[in-house]
C-alpha positions, 0 to 999 in steps of 0.5 A: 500500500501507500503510505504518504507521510510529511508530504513523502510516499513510500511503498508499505506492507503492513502486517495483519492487525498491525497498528499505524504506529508502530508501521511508522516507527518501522519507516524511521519515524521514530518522533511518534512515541510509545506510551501505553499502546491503548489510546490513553496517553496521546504520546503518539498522536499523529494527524489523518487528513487534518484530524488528530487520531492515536495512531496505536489504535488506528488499523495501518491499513485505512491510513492507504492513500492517507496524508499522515502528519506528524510532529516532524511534518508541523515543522523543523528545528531550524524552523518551528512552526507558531505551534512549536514555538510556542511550547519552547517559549512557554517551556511546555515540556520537562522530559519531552516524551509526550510532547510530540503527541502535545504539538500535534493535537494542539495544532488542530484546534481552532478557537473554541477548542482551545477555549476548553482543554479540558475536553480537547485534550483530555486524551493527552497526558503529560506527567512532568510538567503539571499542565501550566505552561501546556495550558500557556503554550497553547491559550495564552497571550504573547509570550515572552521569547526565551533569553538566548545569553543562559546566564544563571537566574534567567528563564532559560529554556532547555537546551533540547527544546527546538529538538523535541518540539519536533521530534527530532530528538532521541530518546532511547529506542528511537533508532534512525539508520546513520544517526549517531550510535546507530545500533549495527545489523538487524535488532532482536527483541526480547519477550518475556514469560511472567509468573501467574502465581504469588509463590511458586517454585519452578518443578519443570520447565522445558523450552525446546519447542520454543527454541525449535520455532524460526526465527527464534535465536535464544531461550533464557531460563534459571537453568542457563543463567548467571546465578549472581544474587544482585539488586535491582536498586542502585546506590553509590554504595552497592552494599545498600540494598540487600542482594535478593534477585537473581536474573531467572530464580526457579523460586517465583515471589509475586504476579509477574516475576521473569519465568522465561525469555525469549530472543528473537527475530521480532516480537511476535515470534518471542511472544509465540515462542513463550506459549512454547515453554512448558512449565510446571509449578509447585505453589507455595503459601503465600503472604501479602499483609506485612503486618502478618507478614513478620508475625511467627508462622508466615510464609517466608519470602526469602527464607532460603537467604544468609542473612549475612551475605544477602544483607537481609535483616532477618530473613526468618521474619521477613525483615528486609530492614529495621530501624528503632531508636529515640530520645527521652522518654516518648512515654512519659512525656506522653503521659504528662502532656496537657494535650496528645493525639494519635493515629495511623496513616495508610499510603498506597502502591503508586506507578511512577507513570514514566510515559516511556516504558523501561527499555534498553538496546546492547550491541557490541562494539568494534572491539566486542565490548558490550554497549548498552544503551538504556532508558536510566537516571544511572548509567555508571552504576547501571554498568558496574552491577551488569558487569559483576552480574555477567562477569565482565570486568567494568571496562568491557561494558559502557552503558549510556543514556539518550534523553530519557523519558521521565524517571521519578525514581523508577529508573534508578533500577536495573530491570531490563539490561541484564536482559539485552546483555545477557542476550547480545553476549550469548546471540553476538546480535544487537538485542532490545527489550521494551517493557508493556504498560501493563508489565510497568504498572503490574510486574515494575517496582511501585512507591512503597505502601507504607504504615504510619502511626503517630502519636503527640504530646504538647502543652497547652501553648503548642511545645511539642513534648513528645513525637513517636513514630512507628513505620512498616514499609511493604518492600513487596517480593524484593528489598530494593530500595527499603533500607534507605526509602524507610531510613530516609522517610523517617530521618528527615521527617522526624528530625524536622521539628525540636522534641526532647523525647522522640522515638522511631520504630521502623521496618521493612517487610516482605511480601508475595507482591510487586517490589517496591522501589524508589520513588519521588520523595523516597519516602518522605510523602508516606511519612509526612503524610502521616505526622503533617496530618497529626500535627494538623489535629494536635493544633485543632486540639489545641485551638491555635492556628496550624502556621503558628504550631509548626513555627513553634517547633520547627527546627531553627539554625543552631538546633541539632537533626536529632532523630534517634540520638543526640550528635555524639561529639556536639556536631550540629549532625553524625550524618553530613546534615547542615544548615547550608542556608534557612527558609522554612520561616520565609516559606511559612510566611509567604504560603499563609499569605498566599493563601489569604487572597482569594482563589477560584469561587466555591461552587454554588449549591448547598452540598458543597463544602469548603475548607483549607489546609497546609503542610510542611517538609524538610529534605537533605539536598543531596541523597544519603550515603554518598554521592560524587559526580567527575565532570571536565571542561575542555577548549575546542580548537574551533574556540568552542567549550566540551562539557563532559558530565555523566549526568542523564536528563530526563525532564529534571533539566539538569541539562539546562543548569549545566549550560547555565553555569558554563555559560557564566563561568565562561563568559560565552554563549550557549550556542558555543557549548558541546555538551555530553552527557550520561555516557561512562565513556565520557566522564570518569564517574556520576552517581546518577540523576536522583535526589537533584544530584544532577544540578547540585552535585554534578552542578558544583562539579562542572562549575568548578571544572569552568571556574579552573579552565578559565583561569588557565584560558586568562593566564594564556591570554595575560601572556600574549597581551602583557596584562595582569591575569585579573584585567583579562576577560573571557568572551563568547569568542576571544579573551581581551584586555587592555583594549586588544583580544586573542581569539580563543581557537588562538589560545587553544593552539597556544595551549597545545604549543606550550603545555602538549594539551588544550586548556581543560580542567576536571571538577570533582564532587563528593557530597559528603555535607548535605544541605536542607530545604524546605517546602510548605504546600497550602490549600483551599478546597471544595468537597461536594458530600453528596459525591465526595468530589473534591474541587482544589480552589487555591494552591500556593507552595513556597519554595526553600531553593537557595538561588534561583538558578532557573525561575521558569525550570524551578516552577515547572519543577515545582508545579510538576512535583505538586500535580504528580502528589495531587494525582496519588492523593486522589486519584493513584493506586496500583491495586493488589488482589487478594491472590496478589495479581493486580487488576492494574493494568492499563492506565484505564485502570490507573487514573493520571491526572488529565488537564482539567484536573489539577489547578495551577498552583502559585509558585513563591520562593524563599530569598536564600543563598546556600554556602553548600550547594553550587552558587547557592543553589539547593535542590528542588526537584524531588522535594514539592511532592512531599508535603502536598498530600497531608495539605490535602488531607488537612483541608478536607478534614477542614471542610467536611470535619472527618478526618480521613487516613488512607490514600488515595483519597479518592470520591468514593473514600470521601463520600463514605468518611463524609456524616451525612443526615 
């Protein structure tokens, strides 16, 4: 058939059943994007004569002889179309993977269709940047074009933007034949044959009649596997997370577990081949409560593990970890307070809803090492684990990351490149494997469900005199991430309010069902969630105002980060915790009188009700337990600056940081910057992108590679020209002073004469002392009782940021941060049957806020200059999700007078917690 897409005609033979999506892809039209495969998202929304349709429902067949447009065809780089314009000077985008399928539909609609969203693009969804600057890019007025200097503190867009507003940048899967790192040869593809039961051990299992199928290269199952145990979260330290998994283990310990894989031609044959593998299971009993899960007598997950050498707390009780500790005496002073409150908090399993799925391509390289390149927040460790996993030694193996689309925390993983890996060093070939929708929401690490109880004890003008935590965190079937998601949803919870008696009881547990892992906040919103709504009822009790509790007993500069023990040697903390700089006062001081102004009206009728509420956080501004970041600066010989920073970019606009901090510190222009990034062949070493560690850590890395080659750069320069080194100034072209200049492709030859090298210098970080901010989140909402709506009024969130290295990507991280937290308070859940199989399966199933259900929220920002972070910055990325559901919580509570404790706070939970005559 014909397919005319772009204005272009090629000849075509679509399969039987095939959709239009992915015959594009396989005609090099890559900008058409994945994201659920069941018309929820929108990512990949193309037009069909004009009309905006989603071509992975539309037949490939009825678009013969059919003018295909897509974002590609709206325009170019190098010239946008007003649509695509518009979304780059309103910054309408964050990690970019739903913005193709955002340009499109936007660019059909007429007037009337602008005038109402939330209708018109409903069918697209976006999970970075909270809808805003959408909204703006597509119905607002002139918008201000972006500064093309990219100095630090102005509104700087990403260095990427031309490119993904129309589809020509490359995420990871995107393969474009002659593009750079083009993948060699024909690609095989990877399926995968999931668990049906909870508990099971494999008593068979016999893969010939796959094997035997054409076009079938390979058939991995735990009987022809490296028996490595590793974990799939990844920390700086690898001794953080217990080592549980294996690659294929013939015991399975929840729904979805890896059983078998298959490699093949295509993905239909790997699919056919996995109908072909017979297999046999012994069902064991199964757990899934974590209460019930550490009692005497419950099924053991992990039973089979050393302790010692897996790192496991007590496999016998299914601890992954524990923690238990405090201060003064919790029950004393609870039973002498003037006033206490108490209660238990419930959060639930939530998808991170990155809208591109896992996924990964290896090949081998010319010198038969192993490339993989991967869809991850961290390449280097992703590297050295998949090479002690393979028995490889880290040098045969690079792994590196295009732009990613969305992370969250979910890929701060190793979930599918021991797959590819494994495949291309057994097979030669290059090898992919790309996750399902439904295999992300159902089989993917989720948010840990968590268990708060808090109890309170004050005196009658609001001195906390006791706080006790007890915490139990469902690690699910495996502990990756647990020992540090509940330390760390604890530690900077507890530790942020003045208490001489304090106490924390905390465990991790296993359970038969989907593992928990990283999350935004990493564990802070479950446990803020659960103390911010109890502070909420100890200031009702109390009668004082909730602003003026919290600054009661905040900690302030020169109080300790007490958690479980006082500091041993009179440091203000053990753990690298300082105060860099303070805004929470300046936080709570701008959300109060924010929220005093007036928001949208209260719907009319008498069944509304309406009320307010605020929540607070504190967060370390660099992830626990070490970070380090090695970046280099180099002059090119064109006069041009190499930026080389191990950091990936997924929406968290590290990308942009860094070509603002070059661009001040080098005296240049952005367009005279080469930047490369997230590869380990670049760089010597990077962490990884979570916990705002790309702008902090990195970023202080790189700022202080510039500041080096510039002073080398000046001193050159101050020889040629006979001046002082201080009276040299360096331009985006030459360095001059006393009225004369030398071109910089001149210095970089008088680099190379005198010293056998061009000017470059290497920044390293070690984020050893860890700075805090702070976020305070206010609301005012309606609840209809009579169907448990919730209606969100106002929203203000002030920001404890340091200096503002970006205003418009800080309020897009905000903004984003408060929407992703408004859709887990009311909306999220990935639910688990009582067999341990989720219905969760599509995100049919699984509610993303759309455009027409979050507000904007009015962003504010603390005037602070940190002395930690990187020209006084703090970071910020993670940290608005955190005090977004307790404020929530607090306002209903204030509107309807129930207080509700389980999340989501969804309208059925609302109308059933709502009195009602």
């Amino acid at each position: 058939m014909k397919l005319v897409v772009n204005g272009e005609t090629r000849d075509v033979e679509p399969r039987a059943g095939q959709c239009l999506r992915t015959l594009l892809r396989e005609s090099s039209h890559v900008e058409v994007k994945k994201g659920c495969d069941s018309g929820d998202c929108g990512a990949c929304t193309v037009l069909v004569e004009g009309s905006p349709v989603h071509s992975c429902l539309y037949p490939a067949l009825r678009a013969a002889d059919r003018e295909i447009t897509t974002v590609a065809g709206l325009g170019t780089p190098e010239a946008l179309s007003p649509v695509q314009q518009r979304f780059v000077d309103a910054a309408g985008f964050q990690c970019g993977f739903c913005t193709a399928g955002m340009v499109v539909t936007a660019s059909a609609f007429d007037d009337d269709q602008r005038a109402d969203l939330g209708e018109h693009l409903k069918g697209n969804l976006c999970r970075c940047t909270g809808y805003r600057a959408i909204r703006e890019a597509i119905t607002g007025g002139d918008l201000e074009p972006l500064p093309t200097s990219g100095k630090v503190g102005e509104r700087v867009g990403a260095p990427a933007g031309r490119r993904v507003v129309t589809g020509a940048e490359r995420y990871t899967l995107d393969h474009v034949p002659g593009g750079p790192d083009e993948v060699p040869g024909d690609v095989l593809h990877v399926a995968v044959l999931r668990s049906p039961h909870a508990h099971a051990r494999i008593t068979r299992i016999d893969p010939a009649a796959a094997e035997a199928l054409e076009g079938v290269h390979l058939v991995l199952t735990h009987e022809n596997v490296p028996q490595t145990l590793f974990s799939t979260g990844r920390h700086e330290n690898r001794l953080d997370d217990p080592d549980d998994t294996l690659i294929l283990d013939p015991v399975l310990r929840h729904v979805g577990q890896r059983v078998a894989v298959a490699v093949a031609e295509d993905l239909a044959t790997a699919e056919e081949a996995l109908r072909r593998i017979v297999v046999e299971y012994e069902e064991l009993p199964a757990v899934f409560d974590p209460a019930l899960a550490r009692e005497p007598g419950a099924p053991l997950v992990h039973g089979d593990k050393d302790a010692a050498t897996s790192r496991i707390g007590d496999p016998q009780r299914n601890v992954v970890a524990e923690l238990h500790g405090g201060v003064g005496d919790v029950d004393l002073a609870l039973a002498r307070a003037d006033v206490t409150v108490s209660g238990t908090w419930q959060t639930q399993r939530v998808s991170h809803v990155a809208l591109e799925t896992h996924a990964a391509v290896s090949w081998l390289d010319e010198d038969g090492r192993l490339v993989v390149r991967a869809s991850t927040q961290v390449p280097f460790l992703v590297r050295d684990e998949l090479a002690r996993v393979l028995g490889l030694e880290p040098d045969r193996v690079r792994v590196f990351a295009a732009r990613v689309g969305g992370g969250f925390g979910g890929k701060q993983e190793l979930l599918v490149e021991d797959l590819v890996g494994l495949a291309t060093l057994r097979t030669g070939r290059a090898v992919q494997y790309e996750t399902t929708r439904g295999d992300t929401l159902s089989a993917m690490p989720t948010r840990h469900p968590f268990r708060v109880s808090v109890r309170l004890g004050a005196t009658q003008d609001g001195t906390l005199t006791a706080l006790a935590l007890e915490v139990l965190s469902n690690a699910g079937a495996y502990g990756n991430h647990s020992p540090g998601v509940m330390f760390h949803g604890c530690h900077e919870t507890v530790a942020t309010y003045r208490c001489e008696n304090k106490r924390v009881d905390a465990q991790a547990v296993y359970t038969n069902t989907v593992p928990s892992g990283a999350f935004r906040g990493y564990g802070l919103g479950q446990v803020v969630f659960g103390l911010e709504s109890a502070m909420d009822d100890l200031a009702r009790e109390l009668g004082m105002d909730p602003y003026e509790l919290r600054r009661r007993n905040v900690v302030v500069p020169g109080d300790p980060f007490v958690v479980t023990s006082y500091p041993s040697d009179g440091s203000e903390a053990d753990d690298g915790l300082r105060y860099g700089s303070y805004g929470l006062d300046q936080c709570l001081d701008l959300v109060e009188e924010g929220m005093g102004r007036d928001g949208e009206p209260a719907p009319e009728g008498p069944q509304w009700r309406t009320g307010s509420g605020m929540a607070l956080s504190m967060i370390a501004t660099t992830p626990p337990r070490g970070h380090f970041a090695d970046t280099s600066v180099r002059l090119l010989a064109d006069g041009t600056w190499e930026l080389n920073v191990g950091t990936a970019e997924f929406g968290n606009g590290t990308s942009t940081v860094h070509q603002q901090i070059a661009v001040s510190a080098l005296g240049t222009t952005a367009d005279r910057l080469r930047l490369r990034q997230s590869d380990t062949d670049v760089t010597r070493h990077d962490t990884g992108a979570f916990g705002s560690a790309g702008s902090v850590v990195a970023g202080k890395a790189l700022l202080s590679a510039c500041e080096q080659v510039a002073d080398q750069v000046r001193t050159l320069a101050a020889d040629l020209l006979g001046v002082g080194v201080r009276q040299v100034e360096l331009g985006p072209t030459a360095a001059s002073g006393a009225g004369r200049s030398v071109t910089l492709p001149e210095l970089h030859a008088e680099g190379l004469r005198r010293n056998g090298a061009a000017p470059e210098a290497h920044g390293d970080e070690d984020a050893a002392l860890r700075s805090v901010a702070f976020n305070v989140q206010g609301f005012r909402v309606a609840v209809d009782v009579d169907s448990g709506e919730v209606r969100i009024l106002r929203s203000v969130h002030a920001v404890d940021a340091g200096t503002v290295l970006n205003p418009v990507q800080l309020r897009g991280q905000v903004e984003g941060g408060v929407a992703q937290a408004i859709g887990s308070s009311l909306f999220e859940e990935v639910r688990v049957g009582p067999d341990g199989r989720s219905p969760t399966v599509s995100l049919r199933e699984y509610y993303v806020p759309r455009i027409d259900d979050l507000p904007d929220t009015e962003v504010r920002y603390a005037d602070t200059y940190d002395t930690i972070g990187p020209l006084g910055a703090k970071s910020m990325s993670e940290a608005p999700y955190n005090p977004v559901a307790p404020a929530l919580a607090n306002a209903i509570r204030d509107a309807i007078g129930v207080r509700l404790f389980e999340l989501p706070m969804s309208a059925d939970r609302v109308w059933r917690a709502t009195p009602h005559p």
